[in-house]
ROLOSE-221285 format. One line per 4 residues: for each residue x, y, z of C-alpha. Coordinates in nm, 3 decimals, always signed. Layout:
! residues N
X:Y:Z; ...
***
This chain:
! residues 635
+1.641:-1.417:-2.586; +1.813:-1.624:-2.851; +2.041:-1.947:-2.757; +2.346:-1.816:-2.565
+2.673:-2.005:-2.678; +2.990:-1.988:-2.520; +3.170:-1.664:-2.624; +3.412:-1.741:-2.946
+3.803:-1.756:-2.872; +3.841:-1.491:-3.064; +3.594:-1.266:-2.887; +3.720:-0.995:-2.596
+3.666:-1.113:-2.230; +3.496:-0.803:-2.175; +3.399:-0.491:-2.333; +3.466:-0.173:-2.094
+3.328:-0.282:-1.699; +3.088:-0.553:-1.827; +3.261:-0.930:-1.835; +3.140:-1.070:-2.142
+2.943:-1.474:-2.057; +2.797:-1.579:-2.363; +2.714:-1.492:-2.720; +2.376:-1.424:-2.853
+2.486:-1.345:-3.195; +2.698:-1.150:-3.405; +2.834:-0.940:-3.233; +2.619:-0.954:-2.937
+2.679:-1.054:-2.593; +2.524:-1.142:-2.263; +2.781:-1.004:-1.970; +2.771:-0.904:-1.618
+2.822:-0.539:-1.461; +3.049:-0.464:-1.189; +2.744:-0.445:-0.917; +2.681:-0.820:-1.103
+2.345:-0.732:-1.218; +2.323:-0.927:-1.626; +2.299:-0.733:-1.902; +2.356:-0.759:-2.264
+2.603:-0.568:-2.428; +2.632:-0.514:-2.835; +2.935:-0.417:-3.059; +2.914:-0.211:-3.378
+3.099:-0.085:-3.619; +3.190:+0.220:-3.713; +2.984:+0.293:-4.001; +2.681:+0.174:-3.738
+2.790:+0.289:-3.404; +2.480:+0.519:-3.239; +2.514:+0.853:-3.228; +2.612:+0.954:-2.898
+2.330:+1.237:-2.775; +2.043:+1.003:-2.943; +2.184:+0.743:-2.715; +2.223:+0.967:-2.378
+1.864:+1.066:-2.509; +1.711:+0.723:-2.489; +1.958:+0.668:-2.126; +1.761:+0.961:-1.946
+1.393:+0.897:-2.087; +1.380:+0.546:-1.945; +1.088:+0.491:-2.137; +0.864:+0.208:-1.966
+0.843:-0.087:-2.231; +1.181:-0.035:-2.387; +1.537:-0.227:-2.286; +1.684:+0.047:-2.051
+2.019:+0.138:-2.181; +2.278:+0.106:-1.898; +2.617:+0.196:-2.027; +2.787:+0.243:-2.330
+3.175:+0.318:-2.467; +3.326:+0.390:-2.795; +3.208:+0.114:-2.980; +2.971:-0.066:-2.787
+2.592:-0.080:-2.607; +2.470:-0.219:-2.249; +2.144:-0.265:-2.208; +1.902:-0.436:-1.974
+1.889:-0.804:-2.008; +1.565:-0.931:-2.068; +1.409:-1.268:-1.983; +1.223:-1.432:-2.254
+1.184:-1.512:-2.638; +1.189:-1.238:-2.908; +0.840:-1.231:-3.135; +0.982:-1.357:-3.378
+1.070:-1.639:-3.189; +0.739:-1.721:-3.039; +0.584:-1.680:-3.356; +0.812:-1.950:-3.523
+0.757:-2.193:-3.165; +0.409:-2.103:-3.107; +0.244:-1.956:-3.432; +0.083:-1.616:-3.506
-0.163:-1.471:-3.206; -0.506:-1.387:-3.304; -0.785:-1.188:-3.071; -0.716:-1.014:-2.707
-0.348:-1.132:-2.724; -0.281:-0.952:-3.075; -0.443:-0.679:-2.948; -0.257:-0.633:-2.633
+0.079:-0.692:-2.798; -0.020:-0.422:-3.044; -0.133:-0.171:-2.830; +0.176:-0.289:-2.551
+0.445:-0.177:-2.874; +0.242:+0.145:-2.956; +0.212:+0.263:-2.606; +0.596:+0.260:-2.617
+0.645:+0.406:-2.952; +0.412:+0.704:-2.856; +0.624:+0.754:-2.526; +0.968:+0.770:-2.730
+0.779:+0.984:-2.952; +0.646:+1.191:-2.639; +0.990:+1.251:-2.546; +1.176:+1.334:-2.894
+1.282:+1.033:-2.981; +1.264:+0.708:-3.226; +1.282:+0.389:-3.215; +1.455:+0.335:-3.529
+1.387:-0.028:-3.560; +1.080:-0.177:-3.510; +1.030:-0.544:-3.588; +0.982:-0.877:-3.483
+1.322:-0.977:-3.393; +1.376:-0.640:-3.187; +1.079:-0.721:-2.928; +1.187:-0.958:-2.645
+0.845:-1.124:-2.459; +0.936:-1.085:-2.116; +0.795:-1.181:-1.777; +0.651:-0.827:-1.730
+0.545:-0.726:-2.083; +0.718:-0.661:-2.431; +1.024:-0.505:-2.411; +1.127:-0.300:-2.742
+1.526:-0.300:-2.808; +1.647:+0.050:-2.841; +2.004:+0.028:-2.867; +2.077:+0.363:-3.096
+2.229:+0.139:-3.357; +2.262:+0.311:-3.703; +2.244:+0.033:-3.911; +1.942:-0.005:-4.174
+1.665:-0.232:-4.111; +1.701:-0.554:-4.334; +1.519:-0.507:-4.703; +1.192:-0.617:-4.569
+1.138:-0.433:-4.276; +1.255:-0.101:-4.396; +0.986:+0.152:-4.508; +0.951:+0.302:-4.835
+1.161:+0.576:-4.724; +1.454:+0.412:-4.583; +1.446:+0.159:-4.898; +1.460:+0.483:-5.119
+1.754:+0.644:-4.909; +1.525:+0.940:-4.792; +1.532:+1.079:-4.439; +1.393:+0.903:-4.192
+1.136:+1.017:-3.883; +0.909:+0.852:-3.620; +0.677:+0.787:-3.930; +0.906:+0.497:-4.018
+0.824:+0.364:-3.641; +0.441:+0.352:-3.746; +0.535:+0.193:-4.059; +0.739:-0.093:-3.851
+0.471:-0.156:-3.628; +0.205:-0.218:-3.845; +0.468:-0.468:-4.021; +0.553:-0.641:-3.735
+0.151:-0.687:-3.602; +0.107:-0.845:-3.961; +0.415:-1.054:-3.861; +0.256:-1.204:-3.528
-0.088:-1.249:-3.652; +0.017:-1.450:-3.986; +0.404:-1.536:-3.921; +0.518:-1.349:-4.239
+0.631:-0.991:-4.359; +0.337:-0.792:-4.517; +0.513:-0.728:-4.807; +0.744:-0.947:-5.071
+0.968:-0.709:-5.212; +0.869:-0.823:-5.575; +0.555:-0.688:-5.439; +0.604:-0.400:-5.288
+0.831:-0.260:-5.595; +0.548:-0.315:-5.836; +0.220:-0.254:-5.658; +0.290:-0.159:-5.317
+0.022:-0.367:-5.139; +0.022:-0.516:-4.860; -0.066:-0.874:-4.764; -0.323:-0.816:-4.429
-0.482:-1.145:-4.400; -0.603:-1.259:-4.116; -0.642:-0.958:-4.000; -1.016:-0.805:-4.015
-1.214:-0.491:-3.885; -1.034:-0.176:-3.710; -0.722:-0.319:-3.610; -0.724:-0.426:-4.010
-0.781:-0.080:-4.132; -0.531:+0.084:-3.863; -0.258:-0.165:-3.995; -0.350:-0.070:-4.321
-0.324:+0.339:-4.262; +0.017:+0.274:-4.075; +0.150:+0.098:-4.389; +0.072:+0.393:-4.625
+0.345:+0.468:-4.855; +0.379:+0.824:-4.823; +0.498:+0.902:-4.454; +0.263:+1.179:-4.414
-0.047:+0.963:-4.478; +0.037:+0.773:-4.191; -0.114:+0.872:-3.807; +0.112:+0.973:-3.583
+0.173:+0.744:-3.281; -0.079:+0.902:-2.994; -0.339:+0.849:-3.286; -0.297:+0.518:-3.337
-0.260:+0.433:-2.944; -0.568:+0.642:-2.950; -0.764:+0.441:-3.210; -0.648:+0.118:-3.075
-0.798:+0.188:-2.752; -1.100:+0.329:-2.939; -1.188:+0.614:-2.708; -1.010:+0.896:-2.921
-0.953:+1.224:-2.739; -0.899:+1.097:-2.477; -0.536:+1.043:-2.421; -0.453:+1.377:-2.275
-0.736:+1.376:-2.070; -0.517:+1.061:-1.836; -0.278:+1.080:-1.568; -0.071:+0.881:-1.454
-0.203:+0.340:-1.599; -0.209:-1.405:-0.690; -0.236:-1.580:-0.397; -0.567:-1.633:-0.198
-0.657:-1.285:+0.016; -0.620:-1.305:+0.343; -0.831:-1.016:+0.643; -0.674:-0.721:+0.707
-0.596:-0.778:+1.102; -0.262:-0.856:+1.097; -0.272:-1.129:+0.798; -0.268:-0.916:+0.515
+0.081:-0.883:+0.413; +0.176:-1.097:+0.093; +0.433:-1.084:-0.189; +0.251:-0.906:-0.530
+0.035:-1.090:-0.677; -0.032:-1.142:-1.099; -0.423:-1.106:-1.016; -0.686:-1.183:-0.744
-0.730:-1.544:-0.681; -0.952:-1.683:-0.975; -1.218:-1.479:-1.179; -1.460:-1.270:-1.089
-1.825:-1.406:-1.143; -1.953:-1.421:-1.525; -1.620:-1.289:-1.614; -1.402:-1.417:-1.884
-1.021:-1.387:-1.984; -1.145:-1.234:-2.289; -1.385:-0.961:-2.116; -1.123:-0.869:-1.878
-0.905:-0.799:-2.152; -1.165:-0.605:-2.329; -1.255:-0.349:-1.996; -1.160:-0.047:-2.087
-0.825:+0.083:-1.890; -0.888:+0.448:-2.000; -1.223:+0.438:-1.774; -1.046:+0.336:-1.492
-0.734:+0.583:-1.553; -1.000:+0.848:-1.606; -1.161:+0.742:-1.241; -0.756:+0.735:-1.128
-0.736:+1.056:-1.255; -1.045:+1.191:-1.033; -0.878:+0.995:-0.727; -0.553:+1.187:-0.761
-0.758:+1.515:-0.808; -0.910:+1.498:-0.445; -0.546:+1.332:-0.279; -0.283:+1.449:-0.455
-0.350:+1.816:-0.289; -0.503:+1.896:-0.610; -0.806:+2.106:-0.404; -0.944:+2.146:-0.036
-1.280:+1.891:+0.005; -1.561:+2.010:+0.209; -1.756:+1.791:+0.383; -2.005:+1.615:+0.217
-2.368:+1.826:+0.220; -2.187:+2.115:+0.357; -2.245:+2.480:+0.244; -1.889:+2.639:+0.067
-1.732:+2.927:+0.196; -1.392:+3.100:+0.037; -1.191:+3.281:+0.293; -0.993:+3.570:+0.222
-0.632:+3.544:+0.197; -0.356:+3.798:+0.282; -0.057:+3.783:-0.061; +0.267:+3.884:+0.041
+0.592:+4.017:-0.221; +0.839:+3.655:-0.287; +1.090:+3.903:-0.237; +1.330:+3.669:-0.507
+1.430:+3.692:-0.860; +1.280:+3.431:-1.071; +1.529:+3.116:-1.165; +1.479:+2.978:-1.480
+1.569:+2.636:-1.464; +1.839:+2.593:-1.742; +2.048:+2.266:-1.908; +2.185:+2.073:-1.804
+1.797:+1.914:-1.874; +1.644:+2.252:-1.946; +1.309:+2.220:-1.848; +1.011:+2.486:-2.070
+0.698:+2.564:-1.851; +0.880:+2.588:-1.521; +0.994:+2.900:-1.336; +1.175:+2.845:-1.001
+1.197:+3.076:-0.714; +1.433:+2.886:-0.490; +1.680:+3.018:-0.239; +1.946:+2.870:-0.111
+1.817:+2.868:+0.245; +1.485:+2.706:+0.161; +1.429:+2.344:+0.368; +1.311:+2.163:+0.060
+1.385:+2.175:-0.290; +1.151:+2.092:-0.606; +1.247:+1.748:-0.715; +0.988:+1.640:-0.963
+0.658:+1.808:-1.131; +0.462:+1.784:-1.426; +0.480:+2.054:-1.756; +0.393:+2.167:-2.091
+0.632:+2.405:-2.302; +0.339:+2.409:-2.578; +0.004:+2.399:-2.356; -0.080:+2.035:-2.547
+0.134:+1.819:-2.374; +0.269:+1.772:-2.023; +0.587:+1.580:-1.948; +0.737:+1.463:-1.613
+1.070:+1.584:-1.521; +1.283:+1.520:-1.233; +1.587:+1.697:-1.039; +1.947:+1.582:-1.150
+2.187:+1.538:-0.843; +2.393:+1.777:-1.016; +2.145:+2.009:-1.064; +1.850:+2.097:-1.321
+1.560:+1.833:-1.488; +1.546:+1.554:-1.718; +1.258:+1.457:-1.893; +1.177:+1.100:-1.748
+0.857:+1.028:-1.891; +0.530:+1.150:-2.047; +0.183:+1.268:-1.895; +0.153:+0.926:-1.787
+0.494:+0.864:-1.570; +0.467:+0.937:-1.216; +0.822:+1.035:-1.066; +0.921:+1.067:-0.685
+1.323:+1.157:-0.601; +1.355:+1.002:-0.256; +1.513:+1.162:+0.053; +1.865:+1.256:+0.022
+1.835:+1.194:-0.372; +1.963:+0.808:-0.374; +1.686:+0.690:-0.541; +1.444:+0.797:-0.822
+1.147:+0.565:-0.862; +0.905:+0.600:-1.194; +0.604:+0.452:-1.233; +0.438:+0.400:-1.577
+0.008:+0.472:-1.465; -0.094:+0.361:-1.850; +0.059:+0.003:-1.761; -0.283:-0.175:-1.823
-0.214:-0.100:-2.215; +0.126:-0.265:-2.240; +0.101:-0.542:-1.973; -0.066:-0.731:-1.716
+0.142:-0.561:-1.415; +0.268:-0.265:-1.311; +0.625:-0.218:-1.242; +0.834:+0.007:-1.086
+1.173:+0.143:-1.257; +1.393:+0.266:-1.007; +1.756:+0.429:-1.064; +2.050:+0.442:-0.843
+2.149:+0.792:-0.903; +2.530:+0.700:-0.707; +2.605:+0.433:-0.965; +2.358:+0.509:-1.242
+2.203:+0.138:-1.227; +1.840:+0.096:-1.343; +1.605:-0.201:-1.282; +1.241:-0.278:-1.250
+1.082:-0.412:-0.960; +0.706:-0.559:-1.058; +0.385:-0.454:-0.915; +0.050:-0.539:-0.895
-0.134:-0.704:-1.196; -0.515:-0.614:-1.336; -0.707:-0.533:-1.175; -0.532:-0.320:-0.906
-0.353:+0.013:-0.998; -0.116:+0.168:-0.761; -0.101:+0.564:-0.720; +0.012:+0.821:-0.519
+0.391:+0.710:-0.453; +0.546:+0.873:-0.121; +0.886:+0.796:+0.031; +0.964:+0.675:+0.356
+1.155:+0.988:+0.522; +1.483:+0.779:+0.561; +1.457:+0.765:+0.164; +1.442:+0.365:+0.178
+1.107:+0.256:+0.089; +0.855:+0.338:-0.202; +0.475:+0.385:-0.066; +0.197:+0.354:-0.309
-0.162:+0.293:-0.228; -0.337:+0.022:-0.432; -0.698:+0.050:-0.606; -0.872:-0.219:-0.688
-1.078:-0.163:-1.035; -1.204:-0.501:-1.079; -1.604:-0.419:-1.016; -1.544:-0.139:-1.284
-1.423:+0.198:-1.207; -1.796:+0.301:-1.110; -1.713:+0.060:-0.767; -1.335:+0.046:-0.733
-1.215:+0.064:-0.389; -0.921:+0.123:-0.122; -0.778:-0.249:-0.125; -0.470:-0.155:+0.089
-0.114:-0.008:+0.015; +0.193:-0.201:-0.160; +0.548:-0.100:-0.034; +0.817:-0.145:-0.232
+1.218:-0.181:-0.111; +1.455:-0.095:-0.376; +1.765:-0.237:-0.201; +1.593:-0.561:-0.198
+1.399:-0.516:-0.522; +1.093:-0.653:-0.421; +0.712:-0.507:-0.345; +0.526:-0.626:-0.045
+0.077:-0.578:-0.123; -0.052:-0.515:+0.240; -0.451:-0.546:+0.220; -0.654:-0.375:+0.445
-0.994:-0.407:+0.341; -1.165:-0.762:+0.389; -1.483:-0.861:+0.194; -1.741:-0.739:+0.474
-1.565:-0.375:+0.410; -1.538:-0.339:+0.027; -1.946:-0.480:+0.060; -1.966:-0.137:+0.340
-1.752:+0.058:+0.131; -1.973:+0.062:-0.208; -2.294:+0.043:-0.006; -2.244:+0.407:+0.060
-2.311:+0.676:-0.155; -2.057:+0.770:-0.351; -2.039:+1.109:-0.204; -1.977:+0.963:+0.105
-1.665:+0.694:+0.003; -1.360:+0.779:+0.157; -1.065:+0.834:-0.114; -0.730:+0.914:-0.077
-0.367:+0.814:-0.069; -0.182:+0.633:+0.232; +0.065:+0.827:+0.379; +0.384:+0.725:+0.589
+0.357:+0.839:+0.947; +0.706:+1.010:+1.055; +0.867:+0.724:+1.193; +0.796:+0.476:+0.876
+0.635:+0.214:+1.104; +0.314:+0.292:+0.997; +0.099:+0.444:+0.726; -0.211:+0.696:+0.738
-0.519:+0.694:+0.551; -0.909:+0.833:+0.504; -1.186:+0.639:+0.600; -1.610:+0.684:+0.650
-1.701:+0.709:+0.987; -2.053:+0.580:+1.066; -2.178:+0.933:+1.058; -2.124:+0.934:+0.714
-1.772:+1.172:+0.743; -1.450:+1.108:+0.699; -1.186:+1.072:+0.994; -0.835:+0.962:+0.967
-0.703:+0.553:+1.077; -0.366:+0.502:+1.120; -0.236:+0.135:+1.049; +0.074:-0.036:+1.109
+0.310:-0.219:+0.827; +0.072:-0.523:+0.846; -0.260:-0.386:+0.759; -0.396:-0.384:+1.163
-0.582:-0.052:+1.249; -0.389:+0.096:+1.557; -0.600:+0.444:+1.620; -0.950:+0.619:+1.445
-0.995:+0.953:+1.467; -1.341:+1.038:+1.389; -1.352:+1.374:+1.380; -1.050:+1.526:+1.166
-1.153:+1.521:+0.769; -0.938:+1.314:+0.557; -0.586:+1.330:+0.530; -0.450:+1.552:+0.258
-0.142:+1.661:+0.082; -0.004:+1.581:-0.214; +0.346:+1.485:+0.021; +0.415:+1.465:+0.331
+0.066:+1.505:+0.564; +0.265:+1.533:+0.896; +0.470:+1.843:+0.976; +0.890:+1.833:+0.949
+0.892:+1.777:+1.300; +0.577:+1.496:+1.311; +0.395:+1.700:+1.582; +0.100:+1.790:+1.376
-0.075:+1.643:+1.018; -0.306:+1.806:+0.779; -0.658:+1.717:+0.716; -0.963:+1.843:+0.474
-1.312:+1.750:+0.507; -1.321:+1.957:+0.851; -1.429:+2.289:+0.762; -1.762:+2.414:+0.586
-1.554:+2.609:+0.447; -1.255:+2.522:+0.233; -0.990:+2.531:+0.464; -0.676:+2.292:+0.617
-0.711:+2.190:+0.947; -0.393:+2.093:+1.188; -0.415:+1.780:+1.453; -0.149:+1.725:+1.719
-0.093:+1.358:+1.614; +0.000:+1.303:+1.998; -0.332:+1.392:+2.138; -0.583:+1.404:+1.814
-0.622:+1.810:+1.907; -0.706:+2.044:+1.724; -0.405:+2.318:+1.651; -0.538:+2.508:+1.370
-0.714:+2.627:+1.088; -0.542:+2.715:+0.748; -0.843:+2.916:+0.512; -0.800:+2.808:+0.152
-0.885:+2.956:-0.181; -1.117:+2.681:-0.376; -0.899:+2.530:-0.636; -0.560:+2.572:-0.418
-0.435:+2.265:-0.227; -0.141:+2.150:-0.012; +0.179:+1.986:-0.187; +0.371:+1.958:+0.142
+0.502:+2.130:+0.430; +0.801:+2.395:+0.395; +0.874:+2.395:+0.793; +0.733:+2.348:+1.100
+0.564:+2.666:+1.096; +0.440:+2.716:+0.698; +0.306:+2.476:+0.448; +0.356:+2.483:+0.048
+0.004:+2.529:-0.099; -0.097:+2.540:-0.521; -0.278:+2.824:-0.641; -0.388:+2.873:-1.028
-0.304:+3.136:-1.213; -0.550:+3.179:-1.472; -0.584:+2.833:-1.682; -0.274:+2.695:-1.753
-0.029:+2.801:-1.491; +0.003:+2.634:-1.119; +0.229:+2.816:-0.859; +0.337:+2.672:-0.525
+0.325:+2.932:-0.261; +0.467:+2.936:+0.089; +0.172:+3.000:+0.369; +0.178:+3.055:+0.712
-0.049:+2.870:+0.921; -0.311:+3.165:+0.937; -0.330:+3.157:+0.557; -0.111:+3.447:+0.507
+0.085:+3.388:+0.138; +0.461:+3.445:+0.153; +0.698:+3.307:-0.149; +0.658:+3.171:-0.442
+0.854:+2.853:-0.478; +0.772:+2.743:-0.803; +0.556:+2.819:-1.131; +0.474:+2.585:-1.410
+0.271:+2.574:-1.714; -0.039:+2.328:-1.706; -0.263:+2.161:-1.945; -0.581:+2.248:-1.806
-0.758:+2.022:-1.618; -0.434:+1.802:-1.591; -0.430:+1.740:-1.179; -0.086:+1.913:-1.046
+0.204:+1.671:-0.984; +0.443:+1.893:-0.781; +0.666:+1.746:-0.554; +0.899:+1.888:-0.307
+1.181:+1.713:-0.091; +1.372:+1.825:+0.226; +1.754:+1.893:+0.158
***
């Protein structure tokens, strides 16, 4: 952030709820909100003032890697306040970047580009003065401001007075990666109104050529944004094939619990900063991408070397009229089915209107979706609907850590609350059932996806804004743990257990199966159960009333098996249809399963616990092979 001077006499003491503290500029403010959190807060005038749905537009996508907007009036902007120098002021202090640290900044600004894009939108000013370095990655400034770029970071079709589209985006990121790798504009205007070339040097090789395609003249002739993100990462195609992207360890028993860490303590043998910048993240969100397959409730396992079997199942009439979901936050590619009786309600899921791309949406308090995110957003609407926590899985492209942007849906407030750094990624978010605390279980990828592992879980409190990283595996069990086939490697998600003093996960008994440990909040196993299968469900594993959990694994069949948590009996057998899977339970008495409707469409059925098929809850349109993020809360 710029100096901050004392705000001029002349200037307001505050502009709608925020007090005004300081100036940053013309026109440009730091302030305070009323719940005291700082933000910065921009006047325009009229001829520049943003246009009012563009700016609700960029308030609801929350885009991970751009300022959140906060608030706004008549003639003015909050946004998040962000720690830390612009580019252009780090270039000036510290000089142009070169290697691994251009490259992460460049593919850090695209990844957020290509996420506005995802979601409709443009940044509309893209440049070195408009990207703040903060403590958790770059932050992109997307105010909505109207006003023109100055004369030499404007495109050739804003500096002819032509229309202007996310092309213009492209255009101002190539600028500004000439900008930190040389500390100057790639084009003199002298220059660019009589040849049109662009000054590249120092940069060399693909990311040279890239810049150079971005900066064509004609907006056409430049990629569009997933391209570029695409070429940058150098694995193209492979983009829609993704979900969801310290201190000294301590064991497991009981010592495990410490604040999140940047990184494990000091580098890994033979490695270098450079090499760890260079591991591909798409390898290791592909190998995510398998892990959420098998836990999120994506499909029933079998035991390993176990014949399959598909039982027959009994479908039953829904006996409803189909519910379009409709504005507010109209949401293509879903169909709901809901009653007003139902115990839980569909709160956030995954869709494509145009069978190419999927988009996360989540449930509005007052009723309908917004669009929070792309393919790559993970989005979980806690218990009672205080809370909405979103969780950006491509994170390893725009910054060392992952954070966690949470919104107070009674006062509207957004904030991030940082995660784990490189090489852990954190999946499979759950919320405590009093709707107070975030669950996520942690991976750690730093062997290489081939031989990541089950570190331990990282909890994250939103009242108090931080994360807590809970490890649970010690070096004599990650050594165990990738000794064993892979076949034979317990994966899955930890899961509260009803009461929120504890969590749930898989593990490899010595017999080579999988059973079920239950832990408490410190990482010390309390209870093994052998003999159940893995825990499973894309939600909640334990039933409304916590009497019974689900498992998989149990069966040679593909089936659901019910434990009395209690006593570790078994209640019951639910036959499954291979490719189906469990999402949650409805009541005490039925669970919500998936089953696929040809390729591209996902319904969530209601299903007694013989297997019989009753309602259909929900229906949305896939892109196949995407695993199903469907996620249903109790009213």
């Amino acid at each position: 952030m710029p100096t901050v001077a004392p705000p001029d006499p002349g200037d307001p003491a505050a502009l709608g709820p925020y007090r005004l503290t300081g100036r940053l500029g013309e026109a440009a403010y730091t302030a305070v909100s009323p719940s005291g959190e700082r933000v910065v807060v921009k006047r325009f005038a009229a001829a520049a003032r943003p246009d009012p749905a563009r700016l609700e537009a960029l308030r609801r996508a929350a885009v991970v890697g751009a300022a959140l907007v906060v608030g706004s009036g008549p003639d003015y902007v909050a946004t998040e306040h962000v720690d830390g120098p612009s580019l252009e002021e780090d270039v000036a202090a510290a000089g142009p970047r070169s290697g691994p640290a251009l490259h992460r900044l460049a593919i850090a600004t695209m990844t957020t580009i290509a996420a506005l894009h995802r979601a409709g939108l443009r940044a509309g000013h893209v440049r070195p003065d408009r990207i703040v370095l903060g403590p958790d990655g770059p932050r992109l400034l997307c105010d909505g401001s109207a006003a023109p770029n100055p004369p030499l970071w404007r495109s050739p079709e804003e500096a002819a007075g032509d229309p202007v589209g996310p092309p213009a985006d492209v255009f101002g990121w190539a600028a500004t990666v000439v900008y930190a790798a040389s500390g100057r504009a790639p084009f003199a205007e002298e220059e660019r109104l009589a040849h049109g070339a662009a000054n590249l040097d120092p940069l060399d090789g693909d990311l040279r050529q890239l810049v150079a395609d971005c900066l064509a003249a004609e907006p056409g002739a430049r990629p569009p944004a997933e391209e570029v993100l695409l070429r940058l990462i150098g694995h193209s195609g492979a983009l829609d094939t993704l979900i969801p992207a310290g201190g000294e360890t301590t064991s497991p028993a009981g010592a495990g619990v410490r604040e999140a860490p940047t990184r494990p303590s000091g580098p890994r043998s033979g490695e270098t900063p450079a090499s760890r910048a260079g591991r591909s993240w798409l390898t290791l969100a592909a190998a995510g991408t398998a892990i959420a397959l098998v836990c999120g409730g994506a499909a029933y396992a079998l035991t390993p070397r176990q014949a399959r079997q598909t039982a027959a199942v009994t479908t039953a009439e829904t006996g409803t009229t189909p519910v379009t979901a409709a504005s507010p936050g109209a949401t293509p590619g879903l169909t709901l089915h809901e009653n007003p009786s139902d115990p839980v309600v569909l709160t956030s899921y995954h869709a494509t209107a145009d069978g190419q791309v999927e988009l996360a949406y989540a449930r509005l308090p007052q009723g309908g979706f917004e669009v929070v995110g792309g393919d790559t957003a993970l989005a979980e609407v806690s218990p009672g609907g205080r809370w909405l926590a979103v969780l950006n899985s491509l994170h390893m492209a725009e910054s060392e850590r992952q954070a966690i942007v949470f919104t107070d849906r009674r006062t509207g407030e957004r904030f991030s609350v940082a995660g784990l750094g490189t090489p852990y990624l954190s999946q499979g978010a759950q919320w405590s059932r009093d709707g107070t605390r975030l669950l996520l279980t942690v991976y750690d990828y730093g062997k290489g996806a081939d031989k990541a592992y089950p570190a331990g879980f990282l909890v994250a409190d939103p009242a108090t804004r931080r994360a807590r990283f809970v490890q649970t595996a010690n070096s004599e069990d990650v050594q165990a743990y990738l000794a064993l086939p892979e076949s034979s490697r317990a994966v899955g998600y930890f899961r509260w257990t009803p009461d929120g003093t504890g969590v749930v996960s898989a593990y490899t008994t010595p017999e080579g199966v999988f059973g079920t440990r239950v832990w408490d909040l410190s990482g010390r196993p309390l209870r093994s159960m052998h003999w159940t299968g893995s825990p499973v469900g894309g939600g909640d594993v334990f039933s409304p009333s916590g009497r019974l959990f689900a498992t998989t694994g149990c069966e040679r069949r593909h089936a659901l098996c019910l434990w009395d948590a209690a006593t570790g009996e078994r209640a019951g057998t639910i036959p499954a249809e291979k490719g189906g899977g469990l999402l949650g339970w409805y009541d005490e008495e039925h669970v919500i399963v998936s089953e696929r409707v040809g390729e591209d469409r996902v319904r969530a059925v209601v299903t007694d616990l013989e297997g019989r098929k009753g309602r259909v809850l929900a229906e949305v349109r896939k892109v196949p092979g995407k695993p199903i993020q469907l996620s249903f809360t109790p009213r």
